[in-house]
BADREN-255155 format. One line per 5 residues: number of its first residue (from 1); their letters; for each residue y, z, x negated of N, C-alpha, C. Coordinates in Angstrom, 2 decimals, decimal comma, padded with zeros to 5 digits. Each point is the difference from the previous one (the first is absolute). Layout:
BEGIN
NUM	A	Y/Z/X/Y/Z/X/Y/Z/X | ...
***
This chain:
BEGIN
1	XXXXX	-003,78/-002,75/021,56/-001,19/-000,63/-000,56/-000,65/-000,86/001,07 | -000,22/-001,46/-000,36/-000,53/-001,12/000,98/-001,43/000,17/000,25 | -000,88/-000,08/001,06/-001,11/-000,17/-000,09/-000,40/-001,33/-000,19 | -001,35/-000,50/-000,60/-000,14/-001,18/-000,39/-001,52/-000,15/000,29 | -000,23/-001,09/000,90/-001,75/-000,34/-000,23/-000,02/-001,36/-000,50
6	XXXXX	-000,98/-000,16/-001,01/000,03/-000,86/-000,85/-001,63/-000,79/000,34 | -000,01/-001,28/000,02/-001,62/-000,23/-000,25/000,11/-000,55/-000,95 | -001,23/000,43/-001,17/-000,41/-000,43/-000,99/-001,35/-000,39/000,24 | -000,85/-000,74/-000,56/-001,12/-000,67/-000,13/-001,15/000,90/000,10 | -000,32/000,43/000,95/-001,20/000,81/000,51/000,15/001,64/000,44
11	XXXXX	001,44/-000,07/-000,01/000,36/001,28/000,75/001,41/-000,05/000,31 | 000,21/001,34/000,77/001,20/-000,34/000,61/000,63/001,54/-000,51 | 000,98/000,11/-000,09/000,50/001,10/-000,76/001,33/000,26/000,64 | 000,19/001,63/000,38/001,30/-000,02/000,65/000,59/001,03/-000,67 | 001,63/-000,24/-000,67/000,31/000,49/-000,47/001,43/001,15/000,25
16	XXXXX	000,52/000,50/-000,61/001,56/001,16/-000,18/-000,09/000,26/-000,66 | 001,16/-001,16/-001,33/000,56/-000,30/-000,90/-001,03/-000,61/-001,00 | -001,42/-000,95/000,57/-001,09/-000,47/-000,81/-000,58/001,29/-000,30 | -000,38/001,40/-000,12/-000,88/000,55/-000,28/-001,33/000,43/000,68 | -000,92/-000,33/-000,46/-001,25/000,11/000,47/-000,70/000,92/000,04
21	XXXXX	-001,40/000,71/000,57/-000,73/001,10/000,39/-000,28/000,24/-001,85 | -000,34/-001,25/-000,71/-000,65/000,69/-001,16/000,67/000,34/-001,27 | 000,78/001,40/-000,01/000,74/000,45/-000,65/-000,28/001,00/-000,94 | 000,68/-000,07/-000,68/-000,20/001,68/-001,09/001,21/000,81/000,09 | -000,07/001,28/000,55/000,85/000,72/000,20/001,20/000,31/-001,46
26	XXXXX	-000,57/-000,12/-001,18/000,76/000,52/-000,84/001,05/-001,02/-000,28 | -000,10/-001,15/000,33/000,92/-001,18/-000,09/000,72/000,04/000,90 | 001,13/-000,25/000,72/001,01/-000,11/001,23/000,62/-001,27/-000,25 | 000,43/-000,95/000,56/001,24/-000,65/000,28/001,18/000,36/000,13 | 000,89/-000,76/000,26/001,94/000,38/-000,19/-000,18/000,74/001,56
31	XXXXX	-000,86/-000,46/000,93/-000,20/000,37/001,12/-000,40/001,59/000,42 | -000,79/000,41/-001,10/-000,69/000,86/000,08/-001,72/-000,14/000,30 | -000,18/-001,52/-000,03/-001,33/000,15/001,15/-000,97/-000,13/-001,49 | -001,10/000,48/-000,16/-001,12/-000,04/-001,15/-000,11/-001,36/-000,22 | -000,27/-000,33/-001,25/-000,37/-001,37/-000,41/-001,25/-000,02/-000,83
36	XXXXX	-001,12/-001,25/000,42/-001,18/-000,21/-000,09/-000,37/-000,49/-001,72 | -000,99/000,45/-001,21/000,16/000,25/-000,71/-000,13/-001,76/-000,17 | -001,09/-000,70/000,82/000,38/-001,32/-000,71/001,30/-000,72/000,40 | 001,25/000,47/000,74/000,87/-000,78/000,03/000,88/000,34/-000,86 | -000,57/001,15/-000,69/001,03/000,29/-001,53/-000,13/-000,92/-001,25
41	XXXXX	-001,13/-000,91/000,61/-000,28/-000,66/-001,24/000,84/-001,61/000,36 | 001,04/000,44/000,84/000,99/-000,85/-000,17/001,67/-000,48/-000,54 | -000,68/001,82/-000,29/001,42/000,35/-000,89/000,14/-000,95/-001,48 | 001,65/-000,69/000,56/000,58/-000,83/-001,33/000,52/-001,01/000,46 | 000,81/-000,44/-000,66/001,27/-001,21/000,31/-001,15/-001,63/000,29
46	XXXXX	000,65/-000,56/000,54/-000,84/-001,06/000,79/001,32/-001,29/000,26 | -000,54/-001,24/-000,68/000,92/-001,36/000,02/-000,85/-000,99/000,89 | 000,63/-000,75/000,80/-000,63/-001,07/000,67/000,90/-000,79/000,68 | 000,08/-000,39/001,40/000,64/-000,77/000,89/-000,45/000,16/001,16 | 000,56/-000,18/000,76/-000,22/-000,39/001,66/000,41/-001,16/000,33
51	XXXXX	-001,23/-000,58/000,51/000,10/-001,87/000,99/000,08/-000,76/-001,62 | -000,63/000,25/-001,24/000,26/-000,61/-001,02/001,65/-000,22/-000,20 | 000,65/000,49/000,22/001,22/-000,51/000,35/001,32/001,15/-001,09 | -000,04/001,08/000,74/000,87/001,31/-000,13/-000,58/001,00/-001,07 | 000,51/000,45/-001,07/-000,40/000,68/-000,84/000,24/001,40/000,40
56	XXXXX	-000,90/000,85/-000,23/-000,22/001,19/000,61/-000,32/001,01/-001,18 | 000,41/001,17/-000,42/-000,47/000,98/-000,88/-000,01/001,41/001,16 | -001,09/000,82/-000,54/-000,34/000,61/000,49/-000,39/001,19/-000,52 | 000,05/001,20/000,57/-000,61/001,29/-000,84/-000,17/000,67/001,08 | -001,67/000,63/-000,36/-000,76/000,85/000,68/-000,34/000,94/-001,25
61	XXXXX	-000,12/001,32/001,42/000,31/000,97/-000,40/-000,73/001,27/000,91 | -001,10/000,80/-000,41/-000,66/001,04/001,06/000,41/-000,29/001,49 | -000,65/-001,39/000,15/000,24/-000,54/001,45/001,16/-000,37/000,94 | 000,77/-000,15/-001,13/001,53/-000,57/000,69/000,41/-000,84/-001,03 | 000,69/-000,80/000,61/000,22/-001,84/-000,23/001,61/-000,25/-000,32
66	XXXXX	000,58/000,09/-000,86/001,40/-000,84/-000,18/-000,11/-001,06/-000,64 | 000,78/-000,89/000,72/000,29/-001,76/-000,54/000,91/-000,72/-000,04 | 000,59/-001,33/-000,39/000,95/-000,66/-000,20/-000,36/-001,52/000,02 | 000,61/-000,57/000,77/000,15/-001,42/-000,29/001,26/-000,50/-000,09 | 000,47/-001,55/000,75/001,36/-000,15/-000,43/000,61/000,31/001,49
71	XXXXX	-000,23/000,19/001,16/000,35/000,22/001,11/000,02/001,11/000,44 | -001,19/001,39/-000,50/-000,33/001,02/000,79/-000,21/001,09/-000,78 | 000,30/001,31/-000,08/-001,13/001,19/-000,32/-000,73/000,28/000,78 | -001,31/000,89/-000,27/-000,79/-000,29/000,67/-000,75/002,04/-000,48 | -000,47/000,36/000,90/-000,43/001,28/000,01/-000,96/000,35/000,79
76	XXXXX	-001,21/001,02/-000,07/-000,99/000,24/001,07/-000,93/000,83/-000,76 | -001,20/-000,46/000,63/-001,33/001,01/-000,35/-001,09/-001,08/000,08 | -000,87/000,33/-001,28/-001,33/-000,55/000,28/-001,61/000,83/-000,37 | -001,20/-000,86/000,36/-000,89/000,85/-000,21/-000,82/-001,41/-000,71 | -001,11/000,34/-000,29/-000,60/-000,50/-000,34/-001,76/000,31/000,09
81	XXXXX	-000,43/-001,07/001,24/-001,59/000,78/000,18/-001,02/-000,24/-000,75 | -000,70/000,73/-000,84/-000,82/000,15/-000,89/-001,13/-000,98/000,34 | -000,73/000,16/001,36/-000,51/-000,89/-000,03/-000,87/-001,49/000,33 | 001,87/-000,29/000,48/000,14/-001,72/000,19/001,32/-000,43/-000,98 | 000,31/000,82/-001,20/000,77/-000,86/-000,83/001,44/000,15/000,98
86	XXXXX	000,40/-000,35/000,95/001,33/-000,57/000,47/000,75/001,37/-000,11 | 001,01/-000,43/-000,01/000,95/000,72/-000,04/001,42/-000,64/001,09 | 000,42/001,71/000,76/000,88/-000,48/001,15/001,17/000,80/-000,36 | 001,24/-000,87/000,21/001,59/000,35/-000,67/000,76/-000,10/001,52 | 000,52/001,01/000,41/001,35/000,00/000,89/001,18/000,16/-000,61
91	XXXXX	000,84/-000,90/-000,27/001,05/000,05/-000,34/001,05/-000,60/001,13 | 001,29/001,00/-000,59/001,26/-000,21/000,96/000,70/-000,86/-001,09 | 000,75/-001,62/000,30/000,69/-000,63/-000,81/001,61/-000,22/000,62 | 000,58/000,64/-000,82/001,10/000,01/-000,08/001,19/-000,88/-000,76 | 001,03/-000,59/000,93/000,65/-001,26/-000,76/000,67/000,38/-001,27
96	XXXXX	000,19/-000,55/-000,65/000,83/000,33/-001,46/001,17/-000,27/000,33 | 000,93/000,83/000,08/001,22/000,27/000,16/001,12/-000,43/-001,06 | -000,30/000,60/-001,50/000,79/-000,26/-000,69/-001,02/-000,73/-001,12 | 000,51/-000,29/-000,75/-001,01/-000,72/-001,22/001,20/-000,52/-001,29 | -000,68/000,65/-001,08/000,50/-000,82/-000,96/-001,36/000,21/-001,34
101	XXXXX	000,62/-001,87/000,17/-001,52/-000,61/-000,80/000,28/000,77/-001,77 | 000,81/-000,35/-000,24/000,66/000,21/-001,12/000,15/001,18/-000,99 | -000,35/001,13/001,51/-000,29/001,38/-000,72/-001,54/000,35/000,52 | -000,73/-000,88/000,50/-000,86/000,24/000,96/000,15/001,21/000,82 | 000,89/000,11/000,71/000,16/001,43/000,67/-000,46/-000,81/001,94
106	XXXXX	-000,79/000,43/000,71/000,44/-000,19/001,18/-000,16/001,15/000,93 | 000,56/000,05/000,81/-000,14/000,93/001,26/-000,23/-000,36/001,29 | -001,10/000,49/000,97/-000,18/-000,62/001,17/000,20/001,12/000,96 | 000,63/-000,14/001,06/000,47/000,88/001,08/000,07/-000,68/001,26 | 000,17/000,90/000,93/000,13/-000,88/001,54/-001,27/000,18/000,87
111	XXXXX	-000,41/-000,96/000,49/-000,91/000,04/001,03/-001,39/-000,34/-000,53 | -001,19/-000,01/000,81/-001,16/-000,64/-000,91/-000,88/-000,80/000,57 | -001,08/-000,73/-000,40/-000,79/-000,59/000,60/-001,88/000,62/-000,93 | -000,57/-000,40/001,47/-001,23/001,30/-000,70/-001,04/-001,25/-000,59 | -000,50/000,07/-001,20/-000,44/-000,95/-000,48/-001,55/000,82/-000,26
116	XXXXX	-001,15/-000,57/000,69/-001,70/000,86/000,03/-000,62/-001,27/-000,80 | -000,67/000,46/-001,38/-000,42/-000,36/-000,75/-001,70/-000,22/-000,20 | -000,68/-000,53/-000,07/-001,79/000,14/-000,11/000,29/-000,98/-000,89 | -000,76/001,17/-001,50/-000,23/-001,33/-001,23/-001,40/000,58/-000,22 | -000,57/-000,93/-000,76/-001,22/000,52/-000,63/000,34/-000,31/-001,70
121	XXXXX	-000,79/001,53/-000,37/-000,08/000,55/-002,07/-000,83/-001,14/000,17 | 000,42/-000,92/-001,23/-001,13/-001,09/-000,23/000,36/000,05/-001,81 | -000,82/-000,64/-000,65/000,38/-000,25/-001,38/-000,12/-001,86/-000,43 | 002,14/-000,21/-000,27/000,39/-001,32/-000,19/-000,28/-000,32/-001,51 | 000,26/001,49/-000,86/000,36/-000,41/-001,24/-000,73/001,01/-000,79
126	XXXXX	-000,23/001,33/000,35/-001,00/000,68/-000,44/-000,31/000,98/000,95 | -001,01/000,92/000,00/-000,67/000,61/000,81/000,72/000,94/001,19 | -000,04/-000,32/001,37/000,95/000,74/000,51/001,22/-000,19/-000,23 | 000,65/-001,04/-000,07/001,53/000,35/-000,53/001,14/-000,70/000,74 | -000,68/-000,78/001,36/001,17/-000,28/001,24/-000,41/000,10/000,79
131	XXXXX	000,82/000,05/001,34/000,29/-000,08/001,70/-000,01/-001,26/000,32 | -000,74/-000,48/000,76/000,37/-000,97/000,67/-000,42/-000,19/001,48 | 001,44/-000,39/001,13/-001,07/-000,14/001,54/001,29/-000,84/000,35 | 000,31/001,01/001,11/000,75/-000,36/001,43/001,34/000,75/-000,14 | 000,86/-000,37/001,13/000,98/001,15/000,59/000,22/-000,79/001,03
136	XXXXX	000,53/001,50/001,06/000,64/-000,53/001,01/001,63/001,06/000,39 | 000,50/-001,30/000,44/001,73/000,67/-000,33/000,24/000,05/001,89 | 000,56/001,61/-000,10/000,35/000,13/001,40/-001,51/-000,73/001,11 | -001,12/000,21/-000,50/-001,31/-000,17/000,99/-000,04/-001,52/000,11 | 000,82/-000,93/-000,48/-000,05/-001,17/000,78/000,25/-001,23/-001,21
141	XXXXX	000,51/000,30/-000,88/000,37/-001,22/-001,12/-000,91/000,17/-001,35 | -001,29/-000,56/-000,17/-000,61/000,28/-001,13/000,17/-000,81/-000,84 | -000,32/000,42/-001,22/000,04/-000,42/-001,37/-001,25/000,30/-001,01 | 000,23/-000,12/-001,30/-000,88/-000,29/-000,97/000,43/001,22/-001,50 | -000,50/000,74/-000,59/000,31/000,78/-000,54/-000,61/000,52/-001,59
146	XXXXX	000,16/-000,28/-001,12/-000,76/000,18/-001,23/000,70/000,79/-000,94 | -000,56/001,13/-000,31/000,41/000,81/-001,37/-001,32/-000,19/-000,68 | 000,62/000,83/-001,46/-000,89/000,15/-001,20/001,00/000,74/-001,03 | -000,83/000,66/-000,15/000,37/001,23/-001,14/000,54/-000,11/-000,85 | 001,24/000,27/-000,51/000,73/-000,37/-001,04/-000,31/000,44/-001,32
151	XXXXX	-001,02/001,20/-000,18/-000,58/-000,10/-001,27/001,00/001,60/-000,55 | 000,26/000,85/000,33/001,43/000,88/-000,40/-000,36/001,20/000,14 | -001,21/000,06/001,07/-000,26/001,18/000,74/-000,15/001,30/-001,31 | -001,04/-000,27/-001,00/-000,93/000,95/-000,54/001,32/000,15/-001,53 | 001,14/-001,05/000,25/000,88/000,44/-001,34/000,56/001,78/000,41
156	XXXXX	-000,04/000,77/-001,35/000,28/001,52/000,63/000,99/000,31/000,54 | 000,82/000,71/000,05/001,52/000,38/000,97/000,58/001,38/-000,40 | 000,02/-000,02/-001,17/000,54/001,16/-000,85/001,60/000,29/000,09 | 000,15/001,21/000,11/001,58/-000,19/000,22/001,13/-000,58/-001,01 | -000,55/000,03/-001,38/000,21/-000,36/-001,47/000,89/-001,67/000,74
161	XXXXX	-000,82/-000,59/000,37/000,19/-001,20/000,11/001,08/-000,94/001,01 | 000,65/001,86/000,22/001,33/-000,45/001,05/001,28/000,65/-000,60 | -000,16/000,73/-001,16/001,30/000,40/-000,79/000,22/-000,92/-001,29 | 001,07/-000,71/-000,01/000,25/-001,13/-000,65/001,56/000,71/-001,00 | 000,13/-001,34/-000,98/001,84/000,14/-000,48/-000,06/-000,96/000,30
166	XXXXX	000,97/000,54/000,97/000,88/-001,65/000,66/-000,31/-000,07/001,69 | 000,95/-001,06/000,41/000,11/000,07/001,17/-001,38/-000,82/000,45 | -000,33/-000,07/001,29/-001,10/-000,77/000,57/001,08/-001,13/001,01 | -000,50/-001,14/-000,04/000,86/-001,04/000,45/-000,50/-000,72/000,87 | 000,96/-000,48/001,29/-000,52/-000,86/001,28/001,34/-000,49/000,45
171	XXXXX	-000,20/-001,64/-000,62/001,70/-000,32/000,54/001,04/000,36/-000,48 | 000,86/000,49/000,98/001,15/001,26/-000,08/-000,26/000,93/-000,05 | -001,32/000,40/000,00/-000,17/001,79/000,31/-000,72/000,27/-001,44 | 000,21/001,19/-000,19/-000,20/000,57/-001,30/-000,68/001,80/000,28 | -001,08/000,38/-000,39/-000,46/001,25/000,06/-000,75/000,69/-000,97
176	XXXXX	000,62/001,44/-000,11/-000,77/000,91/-001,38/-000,59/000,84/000,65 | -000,74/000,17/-000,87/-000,85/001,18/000,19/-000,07/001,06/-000,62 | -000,70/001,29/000,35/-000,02/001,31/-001,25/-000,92/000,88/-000,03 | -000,54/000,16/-000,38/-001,09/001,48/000,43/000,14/000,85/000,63 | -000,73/000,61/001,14/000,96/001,18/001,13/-001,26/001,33/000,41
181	XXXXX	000,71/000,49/001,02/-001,37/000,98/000,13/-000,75/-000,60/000,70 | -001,60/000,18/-000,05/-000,22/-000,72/001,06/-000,43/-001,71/-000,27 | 000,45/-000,59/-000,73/-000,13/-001,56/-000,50/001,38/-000,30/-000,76 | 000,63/-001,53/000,38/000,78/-000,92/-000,60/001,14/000,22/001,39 | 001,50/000,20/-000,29/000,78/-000,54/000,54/000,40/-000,86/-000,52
186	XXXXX	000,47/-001,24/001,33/001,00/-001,35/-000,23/001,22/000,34/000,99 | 000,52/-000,94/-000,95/001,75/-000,36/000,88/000,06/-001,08/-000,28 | 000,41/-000,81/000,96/000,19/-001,60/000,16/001,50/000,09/000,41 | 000,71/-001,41/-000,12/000,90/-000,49/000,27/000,68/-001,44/-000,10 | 000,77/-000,68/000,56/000,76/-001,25/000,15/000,73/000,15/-001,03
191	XXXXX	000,13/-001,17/-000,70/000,44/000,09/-001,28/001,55/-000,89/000,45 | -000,22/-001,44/000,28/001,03/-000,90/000,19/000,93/000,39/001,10 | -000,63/000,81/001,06/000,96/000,32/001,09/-000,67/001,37/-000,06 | 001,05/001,08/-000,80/-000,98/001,20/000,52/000,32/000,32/001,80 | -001,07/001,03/000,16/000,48/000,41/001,27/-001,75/000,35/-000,01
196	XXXXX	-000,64/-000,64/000,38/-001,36/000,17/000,10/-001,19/001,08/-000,85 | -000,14/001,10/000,54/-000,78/000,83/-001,04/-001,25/000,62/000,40 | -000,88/000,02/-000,80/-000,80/001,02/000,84/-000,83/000,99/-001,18 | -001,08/001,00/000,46/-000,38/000,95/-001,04/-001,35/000,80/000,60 | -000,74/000,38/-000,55/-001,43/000,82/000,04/-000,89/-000,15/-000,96
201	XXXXX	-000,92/000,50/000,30/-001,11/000,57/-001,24/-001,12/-000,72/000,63 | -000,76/-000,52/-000,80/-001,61/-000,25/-000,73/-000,77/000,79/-000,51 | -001,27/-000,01/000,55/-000,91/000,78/-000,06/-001,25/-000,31/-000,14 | -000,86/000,86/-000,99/-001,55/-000,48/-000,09/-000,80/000,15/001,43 | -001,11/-000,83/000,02/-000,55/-000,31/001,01/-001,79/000,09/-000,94
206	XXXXX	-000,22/-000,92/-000,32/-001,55/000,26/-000,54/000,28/-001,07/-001,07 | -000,03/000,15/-001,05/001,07/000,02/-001,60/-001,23/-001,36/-000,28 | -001,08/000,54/000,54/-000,79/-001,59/-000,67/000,12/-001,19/000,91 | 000,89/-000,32/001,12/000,17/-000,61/000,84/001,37/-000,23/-000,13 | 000,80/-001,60/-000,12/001,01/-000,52/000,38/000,78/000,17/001,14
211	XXXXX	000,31/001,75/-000,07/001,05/-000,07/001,48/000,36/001,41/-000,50 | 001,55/000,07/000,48/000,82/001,05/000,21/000,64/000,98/001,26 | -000,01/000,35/000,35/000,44/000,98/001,15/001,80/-000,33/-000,55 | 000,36/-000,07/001,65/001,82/-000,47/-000,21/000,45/000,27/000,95 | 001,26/001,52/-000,45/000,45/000,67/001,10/001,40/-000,54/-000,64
216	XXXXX	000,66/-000,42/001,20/001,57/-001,00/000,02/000,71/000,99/000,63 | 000,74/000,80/-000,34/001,09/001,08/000,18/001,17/-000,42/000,33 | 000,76/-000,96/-000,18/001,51/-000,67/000,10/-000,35/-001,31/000,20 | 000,58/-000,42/000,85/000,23/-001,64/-000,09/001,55/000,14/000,86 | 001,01/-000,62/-000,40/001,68/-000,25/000,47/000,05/-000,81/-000,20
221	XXXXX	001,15/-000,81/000,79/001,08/-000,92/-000,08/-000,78/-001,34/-000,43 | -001,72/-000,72/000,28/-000,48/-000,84/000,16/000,27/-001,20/000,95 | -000,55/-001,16/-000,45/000,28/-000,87/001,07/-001,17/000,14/001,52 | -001,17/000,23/-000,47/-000,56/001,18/000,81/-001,03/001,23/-000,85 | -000,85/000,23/001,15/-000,75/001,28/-000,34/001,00/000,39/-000,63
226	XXXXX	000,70/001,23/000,68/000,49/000,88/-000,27/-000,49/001,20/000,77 | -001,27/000,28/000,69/-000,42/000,77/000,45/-001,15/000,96/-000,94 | 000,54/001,22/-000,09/-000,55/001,51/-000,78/-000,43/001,04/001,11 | -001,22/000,62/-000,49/-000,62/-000,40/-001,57/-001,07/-001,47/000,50 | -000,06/-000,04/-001,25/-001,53/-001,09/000,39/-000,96/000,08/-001,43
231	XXXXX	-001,17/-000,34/000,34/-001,47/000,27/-000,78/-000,85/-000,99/-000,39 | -000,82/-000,12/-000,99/-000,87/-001,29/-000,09/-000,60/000,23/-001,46 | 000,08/-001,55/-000,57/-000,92/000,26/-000,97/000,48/-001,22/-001,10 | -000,10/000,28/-001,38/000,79/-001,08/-000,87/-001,50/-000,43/-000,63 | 000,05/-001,00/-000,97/-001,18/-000,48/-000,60/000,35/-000,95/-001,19
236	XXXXX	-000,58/-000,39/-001,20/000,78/-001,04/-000,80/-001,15/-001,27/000,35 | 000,67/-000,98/000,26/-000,58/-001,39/000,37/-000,58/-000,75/-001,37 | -000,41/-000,47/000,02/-000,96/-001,09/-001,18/001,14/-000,91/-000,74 | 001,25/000,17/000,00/001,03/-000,33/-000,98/000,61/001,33/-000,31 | -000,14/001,27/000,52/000,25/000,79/-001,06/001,40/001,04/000,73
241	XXXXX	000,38/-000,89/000,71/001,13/000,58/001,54/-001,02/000,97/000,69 | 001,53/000,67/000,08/-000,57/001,48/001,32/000,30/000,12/001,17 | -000,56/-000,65/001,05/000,20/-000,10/001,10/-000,14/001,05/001,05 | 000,80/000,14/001,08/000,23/001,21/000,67/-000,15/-000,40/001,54 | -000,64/000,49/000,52/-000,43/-000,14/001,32/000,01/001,23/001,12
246	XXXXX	001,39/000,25/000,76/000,63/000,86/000,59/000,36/000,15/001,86 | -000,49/000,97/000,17/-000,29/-000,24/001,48/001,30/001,39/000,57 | 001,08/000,16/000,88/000,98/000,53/000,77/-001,51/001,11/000,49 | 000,61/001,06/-000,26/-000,81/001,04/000,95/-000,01/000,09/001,03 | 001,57/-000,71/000,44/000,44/000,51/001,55/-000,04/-001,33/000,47
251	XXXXX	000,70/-000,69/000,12/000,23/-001,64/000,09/-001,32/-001,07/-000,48 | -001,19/000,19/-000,51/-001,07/-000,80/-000,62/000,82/-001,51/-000,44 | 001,14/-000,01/-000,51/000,37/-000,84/-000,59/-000,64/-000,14/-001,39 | -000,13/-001,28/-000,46/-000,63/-000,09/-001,64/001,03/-000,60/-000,62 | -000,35/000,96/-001,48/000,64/-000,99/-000,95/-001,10/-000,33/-001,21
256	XXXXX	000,62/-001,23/-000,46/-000,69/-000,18/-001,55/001,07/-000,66/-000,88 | -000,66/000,96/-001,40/001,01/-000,41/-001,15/-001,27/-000,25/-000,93 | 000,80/-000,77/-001,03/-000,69/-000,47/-001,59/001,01/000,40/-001,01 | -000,08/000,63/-000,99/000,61/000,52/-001,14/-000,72/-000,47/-001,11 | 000,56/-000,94/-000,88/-000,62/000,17/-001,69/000,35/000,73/-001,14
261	XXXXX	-001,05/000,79/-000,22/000,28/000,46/-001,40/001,56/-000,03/-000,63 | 000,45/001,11/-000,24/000,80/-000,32/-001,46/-000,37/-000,78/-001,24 | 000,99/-000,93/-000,50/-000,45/-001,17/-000,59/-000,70/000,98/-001,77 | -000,42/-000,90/-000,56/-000,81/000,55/-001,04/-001,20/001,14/000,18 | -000,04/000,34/001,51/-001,22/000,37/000,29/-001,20/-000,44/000,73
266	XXXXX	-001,20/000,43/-000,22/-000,94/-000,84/000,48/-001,09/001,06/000,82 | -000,61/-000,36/000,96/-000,69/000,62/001,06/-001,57/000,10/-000,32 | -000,89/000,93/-000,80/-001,47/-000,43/-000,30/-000,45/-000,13/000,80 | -000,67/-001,40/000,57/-001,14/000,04/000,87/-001,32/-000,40/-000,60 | -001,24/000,66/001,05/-001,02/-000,66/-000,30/-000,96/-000,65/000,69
271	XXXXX	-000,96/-000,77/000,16/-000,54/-001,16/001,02/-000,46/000,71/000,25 | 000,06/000,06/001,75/-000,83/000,30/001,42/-001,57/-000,59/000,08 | -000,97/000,64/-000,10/-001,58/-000,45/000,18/-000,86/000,42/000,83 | 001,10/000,95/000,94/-000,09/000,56/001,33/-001,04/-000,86/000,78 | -001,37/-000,05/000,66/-000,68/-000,30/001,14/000,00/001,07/000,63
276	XXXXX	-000,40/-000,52/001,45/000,04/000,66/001,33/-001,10/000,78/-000,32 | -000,35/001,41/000,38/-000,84/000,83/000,04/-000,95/-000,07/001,48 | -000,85/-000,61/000,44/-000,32/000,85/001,58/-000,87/000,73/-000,11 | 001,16/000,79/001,26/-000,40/001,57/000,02/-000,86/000,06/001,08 | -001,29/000,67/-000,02/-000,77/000,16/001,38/000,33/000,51/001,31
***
């Protein structure tokens, strides 16, 4: 775990893994460290860019950060101080190794570069509902940085809504699901070239909130991430795909996948009207 001192706009904040003094014990991070009740109110998938340039999706999550653009995954911890609004992200970005657009599957592994984030909660489009500041990559190369809420968060996350007839489809890859103890098992696989498989269970998390708990039991004979077990969190995106966002337990390698629906089925969602709460 990196230490990080960050200046933000009227204080200076030093961090291990972004978590801050003002925490609530009953919350933890992937870290273990308590997370602060207003930086929970950043929980939910998040679209924007960096340098106007690079498209970036993002999901936060009880103070830890997975992301994707077209170059990097991206992983860390953030907080969020109640009260100056900003919010500070350490993330480790990692190159994308393998990629295919086609199934949207990518995997990033290898080495990293530490990317320290200061945005400020501002409201672009409705109340509270993007990031926007700075970054600085490896202490020395800054940039420009904007999310906003994709609107997905408050759709529910019932397990109903992951046992299908029919396969779920990405590309070449094809995956079912079934009811199990415990939640939903899947099994995925390469359809055109088999060889590639993998398998684990889904799990409720807080059923009125867009996110799943995702324990990945098997992954073989990939072009990468093939490293078990690994953990994370799936979610269905604002077209109706279930996206999976997967971190190596041992290796902190990431992966991400997109799966659609079995055809003739359809995903209920309902509009996000979610504003920021501040908490005293």
């Amino acid at each position: 775990m990196r230490l990080s001192v960050l200046l933000v706009p009227g204080i200076t904040l030093m961090l291990v893994g972004c978590i801050a003094e003002e925490d609530k014990a009953s919350v933890t991070n992937e870290q273990g460290e308590p997370v602060s009740d207003p930086t929970l109110t950043l929980n939910g998938f998040w679209d924007g860019q960096i340098n106007q340039t690079t498209d970036i999706r993002m999901l936060i999550y009880n103070g830890n950060v997975y992301a994707r653009d077209s170059s990097n995954g991206y992983y860390g911890t953030t907080l969020l101080n109640n009260s100056t609004r900003w919010s500070s992200m350490a993330l480790n970005a990692t190159g994308i190794t393998a990629a295919d657009d086609t199934a949207k599957a990518y995997a990033a592994e290898g080495s990293d570069l530490n990317y320290d984030l200061s945005l400020l909660l501002t409201s672009l489009f409705s109340s509270n509902d993007s990031l926007q500041g700075n970054l600085l990559i490896d202490g020395s190369t800054p940039g420009f940085v904007s999310v906003t809420r994709d609107g997905t968060w408050n759709n529910n996350a019932r397990l109903s809504k992951l046992v299908k007839t029919g396969a779920w489809t990405a590309g070449d890859y094809q995956m079912v699901t079934n009811t199990a103890a415990g939640g939903v098992s899947f099994q995925g696989d390469a359809t055109s070239t088999p060889g590639c498989t993998f398998s684990g269970l889904l799990t409720e998390l807080e059923t009125s909130h867009n996110l799943y708990g995702v324990s990945l039991t098997e992954r073989s004979n990939c072009v990468a991430f093939n490293d078990m077990p690994a953990s994370g969190y799936a979610g269905f995106n604002s077209d109706g795909d279930l996206e999976f966002y997967l971190r190596s337990d041992d290796s902190g390698s990431l992966l991400f996948m997109t799966f659609t629906p079995p055809a003739g089925t359809t995903t209920t969602t309902t509009t996000d009207t979610t504003t920021d709460t501040t908490v005293p």
